[in-house]
MARDRENMAR-505137 format. One record per residue (C-alpha): residue number from 1; residue in three letters; x, y, z. Coordinates in steps of 0.5 Angstrom, whole numbers, plus 500, padded with zeros to 3 digits. Example, Ala and Ser with C-alpha at 12.3 -4.5 7.8 and 13.67 -1.06 7.14 Angstrom:
// MARDRENMAR-505137
SITE,num,residu,east,north,up
SITE,1,ala,525,491,516
SITE,2,ser,527,498,514
// end
This chain:
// MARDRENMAR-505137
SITE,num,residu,east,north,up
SITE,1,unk,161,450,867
SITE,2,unk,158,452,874
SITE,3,unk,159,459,872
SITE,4,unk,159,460,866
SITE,5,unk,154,466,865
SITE,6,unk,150,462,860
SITE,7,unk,149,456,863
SITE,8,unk,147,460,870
SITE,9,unk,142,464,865
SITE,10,unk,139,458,862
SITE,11,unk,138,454,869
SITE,12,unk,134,461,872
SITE,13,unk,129,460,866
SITE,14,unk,129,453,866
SITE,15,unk,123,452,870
SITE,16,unk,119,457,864
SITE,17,unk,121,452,860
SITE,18,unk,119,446,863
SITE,19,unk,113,449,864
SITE,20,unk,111,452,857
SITE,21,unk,115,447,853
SITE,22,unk,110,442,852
SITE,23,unk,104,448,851
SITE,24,unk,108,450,845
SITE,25,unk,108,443,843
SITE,26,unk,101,442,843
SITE,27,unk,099,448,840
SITE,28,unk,104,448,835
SITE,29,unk,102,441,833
SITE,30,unk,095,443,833
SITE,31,unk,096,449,829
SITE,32,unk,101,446,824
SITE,33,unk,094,440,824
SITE,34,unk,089,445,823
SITE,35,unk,093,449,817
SITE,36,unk,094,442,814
SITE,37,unk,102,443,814
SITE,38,unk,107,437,815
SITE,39,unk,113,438,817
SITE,40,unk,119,433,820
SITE,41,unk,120,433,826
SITE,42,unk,127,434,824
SITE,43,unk,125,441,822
SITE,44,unk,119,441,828
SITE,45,unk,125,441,834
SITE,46,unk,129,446,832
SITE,47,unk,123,451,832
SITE,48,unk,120,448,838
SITE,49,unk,127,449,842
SITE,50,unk,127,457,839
SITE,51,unk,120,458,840
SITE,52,unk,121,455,848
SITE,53,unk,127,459,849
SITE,54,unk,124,465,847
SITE,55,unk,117,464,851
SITE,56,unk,121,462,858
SITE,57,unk,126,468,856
SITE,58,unk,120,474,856
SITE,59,unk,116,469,862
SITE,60,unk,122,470,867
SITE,61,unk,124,477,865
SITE,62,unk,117,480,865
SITE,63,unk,113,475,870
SITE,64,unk,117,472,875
SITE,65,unk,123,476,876
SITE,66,unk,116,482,878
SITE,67,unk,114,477,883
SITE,68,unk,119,475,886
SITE,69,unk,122,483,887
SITE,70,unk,115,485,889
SITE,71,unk,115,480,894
SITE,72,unk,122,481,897
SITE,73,unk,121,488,898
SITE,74,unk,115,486,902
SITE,75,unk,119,481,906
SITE,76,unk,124,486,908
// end
């Protein structure tokens, strides 16, 4: 399990994810509140999860990995 491709990728972003998991919660609820959608939130987990993945996907490969590459060639 340990090196499964996946599993690796997944534990690279998982910092984004918790990071920005409770953000898109909040600011969907909020959203959903305000447009006075109900939604259960049987259907809300599924999106949520989608929605946290693809944020933490675009915040590691366009934010972090840059910061940490500039700073390694700085180091060395």
């Amino acid at each position: 399990m340990l090196t499964n491709k996946a599993m690796l990728y997944l534990g690279s972003i998982s910092f984004s994810f918790y990071m920005l998991h409770q953000l898109i919660i909040n600011t969907s609820n909020a959203l959903l509140s305000q447009l006075g959608i109900t939604i259960l939130w049987e259907y809300k987990l599924p999106l949520y999860l989608l929605f946290t993945l693809i944020a933490s996907i675009l915040i590691s490969k366009y934010y972090e990995q840059p910061i940490v590459s500039f700073y390694k060639k700085k180091v060395k």
